[in-house]
FINU-735882 format. One record per residue (C-alpha): residue in one letter; x, y, z; residue number from 1. Coordinates in steps of 0.02 Angstrom, whole numbers. Layout:
N
NODE_A_X_Y_Z_NUM
...
This chain:
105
NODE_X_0_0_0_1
NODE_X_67_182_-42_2
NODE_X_150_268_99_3
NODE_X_106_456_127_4
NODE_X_174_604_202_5
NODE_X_71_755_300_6
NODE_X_141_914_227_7
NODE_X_224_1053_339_8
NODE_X_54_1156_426_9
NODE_X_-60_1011_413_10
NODE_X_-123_875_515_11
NODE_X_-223_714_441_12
NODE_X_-334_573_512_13
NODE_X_-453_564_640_14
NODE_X_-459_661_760_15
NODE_X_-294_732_691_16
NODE_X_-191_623_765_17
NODE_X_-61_632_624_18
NODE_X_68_789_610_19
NODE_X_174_853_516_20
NODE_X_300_730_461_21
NODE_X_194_587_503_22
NODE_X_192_437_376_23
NODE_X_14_352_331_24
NODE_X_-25_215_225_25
NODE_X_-164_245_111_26
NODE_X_-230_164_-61_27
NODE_X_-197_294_-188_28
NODE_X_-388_309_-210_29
NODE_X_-420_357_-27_30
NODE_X_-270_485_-32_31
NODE_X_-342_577_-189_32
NODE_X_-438_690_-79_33
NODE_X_-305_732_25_34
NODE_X_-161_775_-91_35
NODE_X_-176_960_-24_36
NODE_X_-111_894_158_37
NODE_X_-23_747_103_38
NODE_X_123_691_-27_39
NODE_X_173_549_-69_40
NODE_X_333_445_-32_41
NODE_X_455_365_-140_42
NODE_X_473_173_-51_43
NODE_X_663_167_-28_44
NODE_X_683_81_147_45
NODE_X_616_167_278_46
NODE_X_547_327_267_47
NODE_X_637_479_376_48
NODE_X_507_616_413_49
NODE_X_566_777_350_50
NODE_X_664_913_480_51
NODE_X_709_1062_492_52
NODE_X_889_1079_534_53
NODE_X_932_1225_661_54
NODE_X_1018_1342_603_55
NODE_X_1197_1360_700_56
NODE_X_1283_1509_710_57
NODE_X_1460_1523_803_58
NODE_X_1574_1684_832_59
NODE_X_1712_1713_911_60
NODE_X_1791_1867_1027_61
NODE_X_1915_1976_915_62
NODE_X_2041_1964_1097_63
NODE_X_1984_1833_1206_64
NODE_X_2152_1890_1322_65
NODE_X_2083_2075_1321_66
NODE_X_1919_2054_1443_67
NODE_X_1822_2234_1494_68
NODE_X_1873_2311_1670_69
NODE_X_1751_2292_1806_70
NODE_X_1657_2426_1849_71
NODE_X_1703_2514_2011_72
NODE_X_1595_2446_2152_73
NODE_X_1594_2619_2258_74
NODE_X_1526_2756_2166_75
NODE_X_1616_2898_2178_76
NODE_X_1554_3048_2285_77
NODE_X_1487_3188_2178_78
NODE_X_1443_3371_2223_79
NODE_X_1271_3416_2250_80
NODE_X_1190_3512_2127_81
NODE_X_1186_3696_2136_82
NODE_X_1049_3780_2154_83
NODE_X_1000_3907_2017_84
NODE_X_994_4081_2071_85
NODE_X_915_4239_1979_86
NODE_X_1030_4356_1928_87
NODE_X_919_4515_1965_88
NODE_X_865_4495_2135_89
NODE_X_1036_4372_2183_90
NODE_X_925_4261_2288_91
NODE_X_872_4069_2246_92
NODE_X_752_4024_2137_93
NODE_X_585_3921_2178_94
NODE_X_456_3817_2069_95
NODE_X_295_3920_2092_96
NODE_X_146_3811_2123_97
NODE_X_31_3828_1977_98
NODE_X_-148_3901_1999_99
NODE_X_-301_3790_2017_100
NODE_X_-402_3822_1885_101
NODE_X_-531_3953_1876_102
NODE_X_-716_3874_1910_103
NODE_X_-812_3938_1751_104
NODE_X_-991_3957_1784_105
């Protein structure tokens, strides 16, 4: 009896209980209504389902010998910010609050 495959995206049978990949044997007249979800294959042996190999990508660093400094654990102290004065008056300046709105009535 032929030997089919379920195409990549599909699934076949009842209940779906075959995947992609999966092999199923079918007379060629039973398969006819399936050859959107199913192809057939060649009898050489035994058949391998179809994989996707990973792709593998490797690198390497340009100077393995030439790692990045640690950063220092103790920040170091910094001055406080200064305060911004105005230049007319010479005194500090201050965020006014901003006015509740006016009720309109």
């Amino acid at each position: 009896m032929p030997e089919y495959r379920v195409k990549p995206g599909y699934r076949h049978g009842v209940g779906k209980a075959y995947g992609p990949g999966d092999i199923v044997e079918l007379t060629e007249e039973a398969a006819a209504g399936f050859l959107d979800k199913l192809e057939r294959v060649e009898a050489q042996g035994e058949a391998q389902p179809v994989v996707d190999e990973p792709e593998v990508i490797t690198f390497t660093l340009e100077n393995p010998a030439e790692e990045e400094p640690e950063a220092p654990s103790v920040i170091p102290d910094k001055p406080a910010p200064k305060a911004t004065m105005d230049t007319k008056t010479k005194t500090p300046r201050t965020r006014r609050k901003k006015a509740a709105p006016k009720a309109t009535g």
